[in-house]
N, CA, C and O atoms as a Tripos MOL2 file, in Angstrom:
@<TRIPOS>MOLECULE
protein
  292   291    73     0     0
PROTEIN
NO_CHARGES

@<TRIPOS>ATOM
      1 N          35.1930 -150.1270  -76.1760 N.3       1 UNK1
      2 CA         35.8850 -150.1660  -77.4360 C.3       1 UNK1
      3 C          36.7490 -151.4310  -77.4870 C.2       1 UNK1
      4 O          37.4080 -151.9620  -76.5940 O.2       1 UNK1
      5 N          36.5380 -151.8350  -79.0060 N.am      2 UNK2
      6 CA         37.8670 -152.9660  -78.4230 C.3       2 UNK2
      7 C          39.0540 -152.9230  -79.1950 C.2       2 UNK2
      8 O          39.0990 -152.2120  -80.1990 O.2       2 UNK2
      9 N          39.7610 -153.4240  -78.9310 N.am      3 UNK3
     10 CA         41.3240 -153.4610  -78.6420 C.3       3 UNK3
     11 C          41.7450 -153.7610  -80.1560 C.2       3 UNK3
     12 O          41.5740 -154.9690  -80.3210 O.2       3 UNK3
     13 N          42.2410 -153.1510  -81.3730 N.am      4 UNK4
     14 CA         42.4610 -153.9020  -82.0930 C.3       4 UNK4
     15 C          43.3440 -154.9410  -82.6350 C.2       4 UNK4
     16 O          43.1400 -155.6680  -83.6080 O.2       4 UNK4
     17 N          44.3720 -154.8960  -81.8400 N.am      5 UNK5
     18 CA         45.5010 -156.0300  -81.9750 C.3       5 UNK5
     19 C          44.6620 -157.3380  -81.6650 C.2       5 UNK5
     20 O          44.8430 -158.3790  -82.2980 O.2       5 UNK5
     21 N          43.6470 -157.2010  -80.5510 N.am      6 UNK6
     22 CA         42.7250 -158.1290  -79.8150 C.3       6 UNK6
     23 C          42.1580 -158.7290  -80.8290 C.2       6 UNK6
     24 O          42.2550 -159.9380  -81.0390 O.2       6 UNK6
     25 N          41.4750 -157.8660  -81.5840 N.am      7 UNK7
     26 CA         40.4390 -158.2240  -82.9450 C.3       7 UNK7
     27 C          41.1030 -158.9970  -83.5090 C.2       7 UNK7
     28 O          40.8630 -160.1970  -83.3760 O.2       7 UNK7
     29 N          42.1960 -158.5310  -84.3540 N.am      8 UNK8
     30 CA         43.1290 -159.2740  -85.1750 C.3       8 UNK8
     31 C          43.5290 -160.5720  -85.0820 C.2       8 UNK8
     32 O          43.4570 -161.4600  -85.9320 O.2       8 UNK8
     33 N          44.1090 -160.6110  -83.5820 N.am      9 UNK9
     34 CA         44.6460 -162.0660  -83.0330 C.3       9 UNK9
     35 C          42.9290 -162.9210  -83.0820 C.2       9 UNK9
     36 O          42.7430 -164.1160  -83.3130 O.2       9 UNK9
     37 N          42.1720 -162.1700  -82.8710 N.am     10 UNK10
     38 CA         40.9130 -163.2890  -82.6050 C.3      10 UNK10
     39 C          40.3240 -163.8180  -83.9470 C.2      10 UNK10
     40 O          39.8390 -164.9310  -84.1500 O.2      10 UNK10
     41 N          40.4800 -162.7180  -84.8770 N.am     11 UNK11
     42 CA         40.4240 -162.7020  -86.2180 C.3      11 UNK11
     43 C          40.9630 -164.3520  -87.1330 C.2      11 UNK11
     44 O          40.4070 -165.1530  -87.8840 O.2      11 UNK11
     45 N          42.4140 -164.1890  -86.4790 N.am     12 UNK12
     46 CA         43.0570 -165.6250  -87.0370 C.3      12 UNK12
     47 C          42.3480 -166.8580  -86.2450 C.2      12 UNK12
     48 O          41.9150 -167.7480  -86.9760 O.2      12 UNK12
     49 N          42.1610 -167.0340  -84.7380 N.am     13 UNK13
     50 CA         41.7740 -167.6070  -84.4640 C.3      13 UNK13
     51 C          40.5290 -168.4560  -85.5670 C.2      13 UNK13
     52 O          40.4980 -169.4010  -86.3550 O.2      13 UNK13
     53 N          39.6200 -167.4210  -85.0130 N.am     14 UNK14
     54 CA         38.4170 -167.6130  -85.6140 C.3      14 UNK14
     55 C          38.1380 -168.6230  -87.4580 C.2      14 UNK14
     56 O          37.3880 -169.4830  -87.9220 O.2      14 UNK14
     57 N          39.5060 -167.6190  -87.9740 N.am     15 UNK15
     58 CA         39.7090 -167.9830  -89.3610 C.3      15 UNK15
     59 C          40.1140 -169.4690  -89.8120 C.2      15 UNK15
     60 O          39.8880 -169.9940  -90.9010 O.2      15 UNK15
     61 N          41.1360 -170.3140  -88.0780 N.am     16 UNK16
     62 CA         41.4340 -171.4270  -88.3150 C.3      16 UNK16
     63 C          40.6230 -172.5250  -88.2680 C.2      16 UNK16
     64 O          40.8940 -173.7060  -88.4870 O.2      16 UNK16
     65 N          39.3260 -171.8620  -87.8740 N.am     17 UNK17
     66 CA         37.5390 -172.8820  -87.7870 C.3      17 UNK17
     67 C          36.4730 -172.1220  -88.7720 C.2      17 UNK17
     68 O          35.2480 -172.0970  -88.6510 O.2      17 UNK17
     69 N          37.2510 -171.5340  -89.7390 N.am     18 UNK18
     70 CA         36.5140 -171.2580  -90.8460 C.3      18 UNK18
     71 C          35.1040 -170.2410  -90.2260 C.2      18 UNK18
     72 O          33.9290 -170.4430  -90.5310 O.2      18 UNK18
     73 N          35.5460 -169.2850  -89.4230 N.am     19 UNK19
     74 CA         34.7660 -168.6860  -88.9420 C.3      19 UNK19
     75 C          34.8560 -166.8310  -88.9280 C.2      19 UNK19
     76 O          35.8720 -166.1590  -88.7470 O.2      19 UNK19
     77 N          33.9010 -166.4940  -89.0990 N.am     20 UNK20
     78 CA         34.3720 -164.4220  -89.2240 C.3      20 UNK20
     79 C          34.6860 -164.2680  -87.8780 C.2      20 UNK20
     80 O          34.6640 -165.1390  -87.0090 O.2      20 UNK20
     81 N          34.9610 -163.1640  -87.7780 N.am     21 UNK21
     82 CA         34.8710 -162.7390  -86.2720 C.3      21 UNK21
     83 C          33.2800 -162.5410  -85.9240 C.2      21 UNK21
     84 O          32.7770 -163.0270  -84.9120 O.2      21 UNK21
     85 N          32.7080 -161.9340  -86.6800 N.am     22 UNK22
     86 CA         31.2770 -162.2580  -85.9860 C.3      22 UNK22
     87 C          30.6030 -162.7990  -85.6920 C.2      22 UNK22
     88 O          29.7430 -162.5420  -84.8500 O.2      22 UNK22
     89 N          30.8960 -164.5130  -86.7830 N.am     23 UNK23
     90 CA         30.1670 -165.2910  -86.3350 C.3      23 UNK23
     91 C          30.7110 -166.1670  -84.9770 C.2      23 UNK23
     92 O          30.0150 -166.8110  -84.1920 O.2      23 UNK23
     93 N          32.2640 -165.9650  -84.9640 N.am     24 UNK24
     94 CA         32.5370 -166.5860  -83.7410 C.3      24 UNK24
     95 C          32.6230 -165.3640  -82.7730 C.2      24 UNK24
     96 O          33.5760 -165.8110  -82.1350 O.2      24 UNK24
     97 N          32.3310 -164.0110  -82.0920 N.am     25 UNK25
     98 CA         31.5750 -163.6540  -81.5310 C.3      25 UNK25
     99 C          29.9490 -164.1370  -80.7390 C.2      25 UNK25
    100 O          29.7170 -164.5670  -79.6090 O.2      25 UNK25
    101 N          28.9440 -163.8090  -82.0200 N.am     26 UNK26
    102 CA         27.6530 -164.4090  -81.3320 C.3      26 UNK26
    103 C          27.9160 -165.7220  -81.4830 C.2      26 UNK26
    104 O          26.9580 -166.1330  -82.1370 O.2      26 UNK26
    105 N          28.5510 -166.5160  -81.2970 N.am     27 UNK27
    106 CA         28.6080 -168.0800  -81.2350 C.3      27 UNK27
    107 C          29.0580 -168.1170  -79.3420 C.2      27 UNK27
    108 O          28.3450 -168.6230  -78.4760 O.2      27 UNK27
    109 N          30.1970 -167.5390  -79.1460 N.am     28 UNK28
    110 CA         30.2780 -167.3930  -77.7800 C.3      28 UNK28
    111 C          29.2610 -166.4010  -77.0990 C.2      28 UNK28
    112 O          29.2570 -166.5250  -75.8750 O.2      28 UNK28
    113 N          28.5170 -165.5780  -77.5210 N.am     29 UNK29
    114 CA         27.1640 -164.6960  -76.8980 C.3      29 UNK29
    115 C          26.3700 -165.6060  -76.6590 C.2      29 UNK29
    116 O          25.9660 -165.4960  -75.5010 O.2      29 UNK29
    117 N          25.6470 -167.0350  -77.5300 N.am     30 UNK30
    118 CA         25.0440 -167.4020  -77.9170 C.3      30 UNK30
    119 C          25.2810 -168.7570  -76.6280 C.2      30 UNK30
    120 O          24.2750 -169.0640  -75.9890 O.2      30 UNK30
    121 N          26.3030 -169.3250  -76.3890 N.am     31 UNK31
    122 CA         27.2710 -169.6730  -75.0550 C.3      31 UNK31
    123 C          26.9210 -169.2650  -74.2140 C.2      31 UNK31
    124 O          26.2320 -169.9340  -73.4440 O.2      31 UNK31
    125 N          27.2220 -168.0220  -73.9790 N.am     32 UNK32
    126 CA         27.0100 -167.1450  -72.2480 C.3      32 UNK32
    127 C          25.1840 -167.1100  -72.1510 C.2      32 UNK32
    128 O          24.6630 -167.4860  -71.1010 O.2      32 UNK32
    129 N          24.5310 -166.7550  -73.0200 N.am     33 UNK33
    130 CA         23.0820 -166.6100  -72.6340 C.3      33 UNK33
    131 C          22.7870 -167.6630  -72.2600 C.2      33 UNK33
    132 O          22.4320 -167.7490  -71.0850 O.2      33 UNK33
    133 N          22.8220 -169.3080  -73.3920 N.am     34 UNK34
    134 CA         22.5080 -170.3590  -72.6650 C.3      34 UNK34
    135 C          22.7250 -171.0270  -71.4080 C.2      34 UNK34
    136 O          21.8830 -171.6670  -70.7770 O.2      34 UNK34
    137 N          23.8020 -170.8440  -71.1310 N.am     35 UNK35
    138 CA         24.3700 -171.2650  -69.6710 C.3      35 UNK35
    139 C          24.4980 -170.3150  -68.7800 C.2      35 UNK35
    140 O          24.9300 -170.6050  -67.6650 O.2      35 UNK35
    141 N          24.1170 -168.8860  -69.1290 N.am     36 UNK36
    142 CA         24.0460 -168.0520  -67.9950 C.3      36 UNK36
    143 C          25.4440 -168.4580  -67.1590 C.2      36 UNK36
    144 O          25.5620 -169.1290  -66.1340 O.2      36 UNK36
    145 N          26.4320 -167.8150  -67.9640 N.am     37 UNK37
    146 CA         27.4870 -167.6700  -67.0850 C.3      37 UNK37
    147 C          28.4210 -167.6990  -68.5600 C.2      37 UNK37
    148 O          28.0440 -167.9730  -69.7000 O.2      37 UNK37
    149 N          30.0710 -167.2220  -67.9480 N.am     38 UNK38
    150 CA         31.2770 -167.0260  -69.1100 C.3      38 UNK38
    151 C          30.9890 -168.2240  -69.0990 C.2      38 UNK38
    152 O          30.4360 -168.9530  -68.2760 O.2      38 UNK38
    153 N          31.6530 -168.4550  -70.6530 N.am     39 UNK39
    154 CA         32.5110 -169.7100  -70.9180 C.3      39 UNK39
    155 C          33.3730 -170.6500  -70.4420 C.2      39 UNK39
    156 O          33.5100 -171.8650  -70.5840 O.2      39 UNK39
    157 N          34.2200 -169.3010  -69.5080 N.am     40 UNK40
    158 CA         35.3900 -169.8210  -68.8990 C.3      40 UNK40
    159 C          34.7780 -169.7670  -67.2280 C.2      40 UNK40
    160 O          34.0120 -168.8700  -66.8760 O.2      40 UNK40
    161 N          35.2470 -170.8740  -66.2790 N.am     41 UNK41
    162 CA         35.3470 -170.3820  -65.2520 C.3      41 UNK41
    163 C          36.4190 -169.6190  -64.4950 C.2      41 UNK41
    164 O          37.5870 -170.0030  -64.4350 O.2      41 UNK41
    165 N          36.0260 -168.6860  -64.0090 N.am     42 UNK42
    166 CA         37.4610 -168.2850  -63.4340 C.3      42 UNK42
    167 C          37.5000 -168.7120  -61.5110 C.2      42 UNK42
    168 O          36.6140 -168.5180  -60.6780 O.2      42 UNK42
    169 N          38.7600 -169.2750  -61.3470 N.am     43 UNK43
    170 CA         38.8190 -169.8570  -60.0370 C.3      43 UNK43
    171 C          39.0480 -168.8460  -59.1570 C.2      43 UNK43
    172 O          39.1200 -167.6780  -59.5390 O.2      43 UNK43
    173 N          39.2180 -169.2960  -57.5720 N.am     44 UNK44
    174 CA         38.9690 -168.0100  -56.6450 C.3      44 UNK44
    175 C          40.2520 -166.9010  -56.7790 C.2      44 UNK44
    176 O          40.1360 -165.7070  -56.5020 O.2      44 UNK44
    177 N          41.3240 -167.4580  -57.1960 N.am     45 UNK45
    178 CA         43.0010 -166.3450  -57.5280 C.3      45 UNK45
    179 C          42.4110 -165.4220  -58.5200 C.2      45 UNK45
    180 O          42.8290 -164.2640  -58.5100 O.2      45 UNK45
    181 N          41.3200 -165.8260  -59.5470 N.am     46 UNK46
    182 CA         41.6230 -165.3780  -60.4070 C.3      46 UNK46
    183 C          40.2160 -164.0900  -60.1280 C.2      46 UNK46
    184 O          40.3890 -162.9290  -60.4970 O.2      46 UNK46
    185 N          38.9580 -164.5130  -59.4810 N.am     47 UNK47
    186 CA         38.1930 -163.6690  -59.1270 C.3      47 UNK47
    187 C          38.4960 -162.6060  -57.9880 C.2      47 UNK47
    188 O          37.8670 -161.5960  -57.6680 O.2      47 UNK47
    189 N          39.9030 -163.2740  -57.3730 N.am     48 UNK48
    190 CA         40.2450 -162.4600  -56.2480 C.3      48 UNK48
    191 C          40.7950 -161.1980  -56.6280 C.2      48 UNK48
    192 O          40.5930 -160.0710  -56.1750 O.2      48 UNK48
    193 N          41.9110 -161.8220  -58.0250 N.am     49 UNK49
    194 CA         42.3770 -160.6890  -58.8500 C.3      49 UNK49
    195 C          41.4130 -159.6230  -59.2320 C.2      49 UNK49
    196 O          41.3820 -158.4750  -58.7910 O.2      49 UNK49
    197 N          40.7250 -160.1010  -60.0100 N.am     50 UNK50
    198 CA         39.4580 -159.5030  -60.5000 C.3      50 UNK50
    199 C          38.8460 -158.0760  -59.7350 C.2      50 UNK50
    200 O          38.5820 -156.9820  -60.2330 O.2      50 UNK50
    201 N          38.7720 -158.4070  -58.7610 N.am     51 UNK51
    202 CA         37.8160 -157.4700  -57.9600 C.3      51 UNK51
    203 C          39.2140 -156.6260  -57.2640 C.2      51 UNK51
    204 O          38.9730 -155.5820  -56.6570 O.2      51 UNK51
    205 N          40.1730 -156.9410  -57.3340 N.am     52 UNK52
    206 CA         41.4310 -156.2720  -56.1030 C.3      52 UNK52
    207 C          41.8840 -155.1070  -57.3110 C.2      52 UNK52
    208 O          42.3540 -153.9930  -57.0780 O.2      52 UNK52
    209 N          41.5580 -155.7950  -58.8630 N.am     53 UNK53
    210 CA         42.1200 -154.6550  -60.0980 C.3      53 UNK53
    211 C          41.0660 -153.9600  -59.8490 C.2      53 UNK53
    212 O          41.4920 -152.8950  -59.4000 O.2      53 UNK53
    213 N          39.2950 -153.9160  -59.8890 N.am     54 UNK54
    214 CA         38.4580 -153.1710  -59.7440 C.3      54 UNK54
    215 C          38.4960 -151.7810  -58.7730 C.2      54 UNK54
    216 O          38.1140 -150.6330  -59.0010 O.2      54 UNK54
    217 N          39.1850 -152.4600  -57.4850 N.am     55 UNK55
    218 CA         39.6990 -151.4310  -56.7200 C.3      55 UNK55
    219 C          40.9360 -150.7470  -56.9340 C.2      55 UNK55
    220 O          41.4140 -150.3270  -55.8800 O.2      55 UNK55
    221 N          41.5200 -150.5330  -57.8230 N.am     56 UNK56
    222 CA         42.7470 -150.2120  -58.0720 C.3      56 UNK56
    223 C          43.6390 -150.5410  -57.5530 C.2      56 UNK56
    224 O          44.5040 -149.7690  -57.1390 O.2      56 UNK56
    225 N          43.6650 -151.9400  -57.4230 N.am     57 UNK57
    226 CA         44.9140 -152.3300  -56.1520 C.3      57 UNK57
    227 C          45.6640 -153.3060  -57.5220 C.2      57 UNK57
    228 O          45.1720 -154.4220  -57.6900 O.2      57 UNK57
    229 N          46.6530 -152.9410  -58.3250 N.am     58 UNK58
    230 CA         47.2740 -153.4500  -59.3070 C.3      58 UNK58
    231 C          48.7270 -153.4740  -59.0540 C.2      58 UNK58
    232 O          49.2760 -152.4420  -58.6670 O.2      58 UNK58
    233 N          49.4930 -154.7110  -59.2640 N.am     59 UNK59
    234 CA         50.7130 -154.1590  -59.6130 C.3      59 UNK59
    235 C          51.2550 -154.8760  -60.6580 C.2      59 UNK59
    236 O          51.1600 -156.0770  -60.9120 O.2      59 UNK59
    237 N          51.9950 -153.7440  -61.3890 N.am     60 UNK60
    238 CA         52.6550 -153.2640  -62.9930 C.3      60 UNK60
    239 C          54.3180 -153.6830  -62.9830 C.2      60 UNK60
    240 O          55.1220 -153.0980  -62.2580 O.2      60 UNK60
    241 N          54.6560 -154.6810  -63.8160 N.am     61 UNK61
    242 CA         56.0950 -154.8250  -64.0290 C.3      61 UNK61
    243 C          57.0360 -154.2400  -64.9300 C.2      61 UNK61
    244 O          56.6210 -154.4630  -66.0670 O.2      61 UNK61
    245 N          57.8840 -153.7310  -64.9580 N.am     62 UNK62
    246 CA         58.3940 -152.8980  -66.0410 C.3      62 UNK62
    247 C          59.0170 -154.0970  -67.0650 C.2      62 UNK62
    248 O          59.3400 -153.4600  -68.0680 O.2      62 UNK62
    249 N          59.2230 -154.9990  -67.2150 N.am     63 UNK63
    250 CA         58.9050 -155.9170  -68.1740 C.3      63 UNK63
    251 C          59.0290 -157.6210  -68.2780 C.2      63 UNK63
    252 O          58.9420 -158.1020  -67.1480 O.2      63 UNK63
    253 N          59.1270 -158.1880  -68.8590 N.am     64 UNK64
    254 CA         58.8050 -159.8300  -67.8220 C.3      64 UNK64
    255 C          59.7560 -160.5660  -67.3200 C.2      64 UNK64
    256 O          59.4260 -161.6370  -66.8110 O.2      64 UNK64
    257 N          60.9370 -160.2390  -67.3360 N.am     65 UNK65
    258 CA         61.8760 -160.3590  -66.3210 C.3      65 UNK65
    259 C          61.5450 -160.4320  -65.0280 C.2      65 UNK65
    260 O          61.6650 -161.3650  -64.2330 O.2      65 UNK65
    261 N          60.8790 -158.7580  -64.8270 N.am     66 UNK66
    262 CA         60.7590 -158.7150  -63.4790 C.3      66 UNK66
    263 C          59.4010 -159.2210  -62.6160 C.2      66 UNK66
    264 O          59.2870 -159.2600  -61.3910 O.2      66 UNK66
    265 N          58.2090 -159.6710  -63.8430 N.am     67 UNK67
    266 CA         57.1310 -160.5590  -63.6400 C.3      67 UNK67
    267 C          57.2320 -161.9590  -63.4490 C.2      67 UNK67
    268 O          56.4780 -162.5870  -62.7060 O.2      67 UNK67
    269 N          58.4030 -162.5930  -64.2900 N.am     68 UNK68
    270 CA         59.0360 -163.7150  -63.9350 C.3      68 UNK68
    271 C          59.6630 -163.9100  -62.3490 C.2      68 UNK68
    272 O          59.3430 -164.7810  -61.5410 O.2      68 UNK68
    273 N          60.4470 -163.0430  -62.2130 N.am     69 UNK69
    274 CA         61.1990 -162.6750  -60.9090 C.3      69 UNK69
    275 C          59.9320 -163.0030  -59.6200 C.2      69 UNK69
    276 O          60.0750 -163.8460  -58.7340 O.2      69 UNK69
    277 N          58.8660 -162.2230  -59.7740 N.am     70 UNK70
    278 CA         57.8840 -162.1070  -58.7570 C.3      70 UNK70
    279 C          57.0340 -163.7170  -58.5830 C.2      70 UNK70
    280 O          56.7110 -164.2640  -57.5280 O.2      70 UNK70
    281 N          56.8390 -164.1730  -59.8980 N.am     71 UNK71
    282 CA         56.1830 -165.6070  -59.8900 C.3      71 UNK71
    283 C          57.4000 -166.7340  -59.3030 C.2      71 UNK71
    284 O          57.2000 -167.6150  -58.4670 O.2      71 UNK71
    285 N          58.3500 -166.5070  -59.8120 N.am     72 UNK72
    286 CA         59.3470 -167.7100  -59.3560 C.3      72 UNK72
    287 C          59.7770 -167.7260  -57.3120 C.2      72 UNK72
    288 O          60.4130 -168.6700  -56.8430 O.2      72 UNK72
    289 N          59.3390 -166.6720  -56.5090 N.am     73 UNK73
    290 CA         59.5880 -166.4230  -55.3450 C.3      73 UNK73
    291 C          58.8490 -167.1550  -54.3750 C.2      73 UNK73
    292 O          59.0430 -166.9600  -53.1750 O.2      73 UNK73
@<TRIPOS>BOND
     1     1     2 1
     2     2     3 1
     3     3     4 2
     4     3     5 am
     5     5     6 1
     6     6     7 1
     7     7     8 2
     8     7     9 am
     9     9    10 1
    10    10    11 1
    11    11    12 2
    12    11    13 am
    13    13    14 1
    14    14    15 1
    15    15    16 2
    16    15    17 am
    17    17    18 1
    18    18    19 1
    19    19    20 2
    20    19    21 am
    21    21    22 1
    22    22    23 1
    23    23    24 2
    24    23    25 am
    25    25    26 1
    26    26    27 1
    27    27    28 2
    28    27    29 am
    29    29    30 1
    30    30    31 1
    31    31    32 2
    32    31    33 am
    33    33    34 1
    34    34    35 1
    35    35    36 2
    36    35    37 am
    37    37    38 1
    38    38    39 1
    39    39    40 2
    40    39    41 am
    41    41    42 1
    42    42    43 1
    43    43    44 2
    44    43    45 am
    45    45    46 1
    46    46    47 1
    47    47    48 2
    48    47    49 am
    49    49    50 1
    50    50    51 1
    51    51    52 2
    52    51    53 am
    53    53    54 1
    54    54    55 1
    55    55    56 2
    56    55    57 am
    57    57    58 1
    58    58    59 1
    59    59    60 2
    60    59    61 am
    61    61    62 1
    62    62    63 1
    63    63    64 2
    64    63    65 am
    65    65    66 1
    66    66    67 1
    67    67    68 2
    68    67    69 am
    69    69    70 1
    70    70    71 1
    71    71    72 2
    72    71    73 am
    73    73    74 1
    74    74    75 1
    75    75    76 2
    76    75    77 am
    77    77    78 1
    78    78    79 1
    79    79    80 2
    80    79    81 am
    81    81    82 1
    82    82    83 1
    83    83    84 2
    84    83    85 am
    85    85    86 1
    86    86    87 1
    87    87    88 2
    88    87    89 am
    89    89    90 1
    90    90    91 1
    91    91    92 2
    92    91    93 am
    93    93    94 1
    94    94    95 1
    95    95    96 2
    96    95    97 am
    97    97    98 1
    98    98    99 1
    99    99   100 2
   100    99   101 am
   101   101   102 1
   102   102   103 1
   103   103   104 2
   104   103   105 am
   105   105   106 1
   106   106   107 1
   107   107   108 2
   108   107   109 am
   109   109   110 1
   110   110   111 1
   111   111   112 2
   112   111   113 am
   113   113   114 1
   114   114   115 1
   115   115   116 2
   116   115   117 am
   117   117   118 1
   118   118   119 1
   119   119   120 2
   120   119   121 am
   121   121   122 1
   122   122   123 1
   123   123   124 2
   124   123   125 am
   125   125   126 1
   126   126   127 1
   127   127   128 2
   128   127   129 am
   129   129   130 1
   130   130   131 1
   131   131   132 2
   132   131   133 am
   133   133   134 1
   134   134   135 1
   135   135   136 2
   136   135   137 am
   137   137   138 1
   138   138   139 1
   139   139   140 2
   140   139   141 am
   141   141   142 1
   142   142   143 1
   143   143   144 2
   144   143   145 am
   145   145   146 1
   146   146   147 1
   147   147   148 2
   148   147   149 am
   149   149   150 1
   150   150   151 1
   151   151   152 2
   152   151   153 am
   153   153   154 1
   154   154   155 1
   155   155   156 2
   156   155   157 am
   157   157   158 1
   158   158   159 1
   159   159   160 2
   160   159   161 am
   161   161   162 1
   162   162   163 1
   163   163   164 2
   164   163   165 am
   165   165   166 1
   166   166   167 1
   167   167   168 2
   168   167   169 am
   169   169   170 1
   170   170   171 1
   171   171   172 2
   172   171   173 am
   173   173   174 1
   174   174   175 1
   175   175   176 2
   176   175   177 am
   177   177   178 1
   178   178   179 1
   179   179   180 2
   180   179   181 am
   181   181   182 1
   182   182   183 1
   183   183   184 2
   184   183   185 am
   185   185   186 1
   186   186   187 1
   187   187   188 2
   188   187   189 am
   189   189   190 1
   190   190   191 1
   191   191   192 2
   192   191   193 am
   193   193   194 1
   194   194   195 1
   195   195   196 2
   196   195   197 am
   197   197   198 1
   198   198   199 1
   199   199   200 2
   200   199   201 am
   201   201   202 1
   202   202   203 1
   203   203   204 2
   204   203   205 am
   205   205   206 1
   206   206   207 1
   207   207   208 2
   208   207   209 am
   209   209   210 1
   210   210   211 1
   211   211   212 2
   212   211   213 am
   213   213   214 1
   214   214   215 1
   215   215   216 2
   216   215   217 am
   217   217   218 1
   218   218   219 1
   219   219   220 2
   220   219   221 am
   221   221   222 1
   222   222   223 1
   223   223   224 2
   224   223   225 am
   225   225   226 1
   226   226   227 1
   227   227   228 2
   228   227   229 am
   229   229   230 1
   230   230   231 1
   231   231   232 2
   232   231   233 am
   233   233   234 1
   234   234   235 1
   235   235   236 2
   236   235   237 am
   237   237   238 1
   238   238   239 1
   239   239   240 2
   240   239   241 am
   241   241   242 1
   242   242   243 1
   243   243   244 2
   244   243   245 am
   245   245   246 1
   246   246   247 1
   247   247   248 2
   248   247   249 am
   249   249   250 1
   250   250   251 1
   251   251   252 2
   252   251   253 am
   253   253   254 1
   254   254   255 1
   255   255   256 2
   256   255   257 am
   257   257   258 1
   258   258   259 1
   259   259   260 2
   260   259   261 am
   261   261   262 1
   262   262   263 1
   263   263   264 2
   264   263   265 am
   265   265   266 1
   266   266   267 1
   267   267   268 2
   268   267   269 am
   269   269   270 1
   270   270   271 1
   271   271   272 2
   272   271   273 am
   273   273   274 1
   274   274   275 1
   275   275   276 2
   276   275   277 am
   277   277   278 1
   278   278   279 1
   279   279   280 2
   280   279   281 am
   281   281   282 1
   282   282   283 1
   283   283   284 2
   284   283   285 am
   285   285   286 1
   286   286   287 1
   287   287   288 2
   288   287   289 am
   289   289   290 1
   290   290   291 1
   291   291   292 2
@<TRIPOS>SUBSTRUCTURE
     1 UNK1         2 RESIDUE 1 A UNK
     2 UNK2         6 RESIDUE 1 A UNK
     3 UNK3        10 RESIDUE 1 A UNK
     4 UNK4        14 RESIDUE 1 A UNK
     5 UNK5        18 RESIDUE 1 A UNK
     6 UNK6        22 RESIDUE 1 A UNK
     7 UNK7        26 RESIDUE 1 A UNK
     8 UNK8        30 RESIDUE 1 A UNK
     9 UNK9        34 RESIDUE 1 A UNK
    10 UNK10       38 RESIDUE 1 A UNK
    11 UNK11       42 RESIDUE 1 A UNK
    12 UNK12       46 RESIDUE 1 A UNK
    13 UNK13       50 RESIDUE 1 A UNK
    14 UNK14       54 RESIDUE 1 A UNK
    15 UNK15       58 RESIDUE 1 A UNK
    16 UNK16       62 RESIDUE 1 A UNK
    17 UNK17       66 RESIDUE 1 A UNK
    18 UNK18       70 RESIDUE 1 A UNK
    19 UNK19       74 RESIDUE 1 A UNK
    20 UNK20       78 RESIDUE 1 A UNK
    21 UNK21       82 RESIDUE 1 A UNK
    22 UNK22       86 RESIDUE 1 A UNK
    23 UNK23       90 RESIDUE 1 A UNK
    24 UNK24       94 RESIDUE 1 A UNK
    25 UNK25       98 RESIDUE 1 A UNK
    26 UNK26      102 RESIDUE 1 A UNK
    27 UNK27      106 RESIDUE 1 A UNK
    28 UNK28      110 RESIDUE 1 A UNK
    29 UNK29      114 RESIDUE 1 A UNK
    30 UNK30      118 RESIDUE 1 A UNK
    31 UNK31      122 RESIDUE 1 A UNK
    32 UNK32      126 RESIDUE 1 A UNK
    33 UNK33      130 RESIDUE 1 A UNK
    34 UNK34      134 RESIDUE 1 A UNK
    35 UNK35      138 RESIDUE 1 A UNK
    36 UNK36      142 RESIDUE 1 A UNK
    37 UNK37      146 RESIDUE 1 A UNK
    38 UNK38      150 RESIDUE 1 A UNK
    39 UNK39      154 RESIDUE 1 A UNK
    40 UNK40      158 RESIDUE 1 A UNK
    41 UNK41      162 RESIDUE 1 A UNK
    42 UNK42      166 RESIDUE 1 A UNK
    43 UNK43      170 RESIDUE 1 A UNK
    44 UNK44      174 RESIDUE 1 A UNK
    45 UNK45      178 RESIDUE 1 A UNK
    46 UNK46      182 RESIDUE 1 A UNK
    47 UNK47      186 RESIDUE 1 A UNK
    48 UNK48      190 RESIDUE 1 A UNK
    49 UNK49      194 RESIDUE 1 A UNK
    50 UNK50      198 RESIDUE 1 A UNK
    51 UNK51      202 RESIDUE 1 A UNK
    52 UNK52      206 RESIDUE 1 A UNK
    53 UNK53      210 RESIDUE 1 A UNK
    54 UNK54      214 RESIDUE 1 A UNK
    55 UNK55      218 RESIDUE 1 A UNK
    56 UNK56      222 RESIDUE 1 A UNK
    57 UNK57      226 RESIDUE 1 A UNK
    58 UNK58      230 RESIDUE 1 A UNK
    59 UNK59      234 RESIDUE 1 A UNK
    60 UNK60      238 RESIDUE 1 A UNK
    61 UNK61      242 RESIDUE 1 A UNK
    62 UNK62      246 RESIDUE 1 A UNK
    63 UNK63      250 RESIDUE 1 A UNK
    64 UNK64      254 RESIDUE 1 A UNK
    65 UNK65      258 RESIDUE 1 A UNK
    66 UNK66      262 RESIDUE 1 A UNK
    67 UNK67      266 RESIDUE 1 A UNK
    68 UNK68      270 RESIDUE 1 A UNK
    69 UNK69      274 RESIDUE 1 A UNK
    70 UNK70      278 RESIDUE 1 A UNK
    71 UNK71      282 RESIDUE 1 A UNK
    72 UNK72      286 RESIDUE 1 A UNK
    73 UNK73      290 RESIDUE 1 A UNK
């Protein structure tokens, strides 16, 4: 399902290149099939993340203070 605040924000995006959401949807589908792979690369922190959330190994800040706090250390 997706997210609709997600939609929305992508919505404007999309709107500032004169584009629907659908067509800038299959425009990035249309991306990933050709190059066989995301758009984006994601580097090894970020695939490391990736797979450590898969396992449920997450941790949650009660708000960005204390996410700030953890990055600045």
């Amino acid at each position: 399902m997706i997210d609709k605040d997600l939609q929305e924000k992508a919505k404007k995006v999309f709107k500032k290149y004169n584009l629907s959401l659908n067509e800038g949807i299959n425009m990035l589908l249309r991306q990933i099939v050709k190059e066989k792979k995301l758009p984006l690369e994601a580097g090894k922190e970020l695939k490391k993340a990736i797979e450590e959330s898969r396992k449920g190994k997450v941790v949650a800040f009660k708000n960005t203070e204390e996410l700030l706090k953890e990055i600045r250390k």
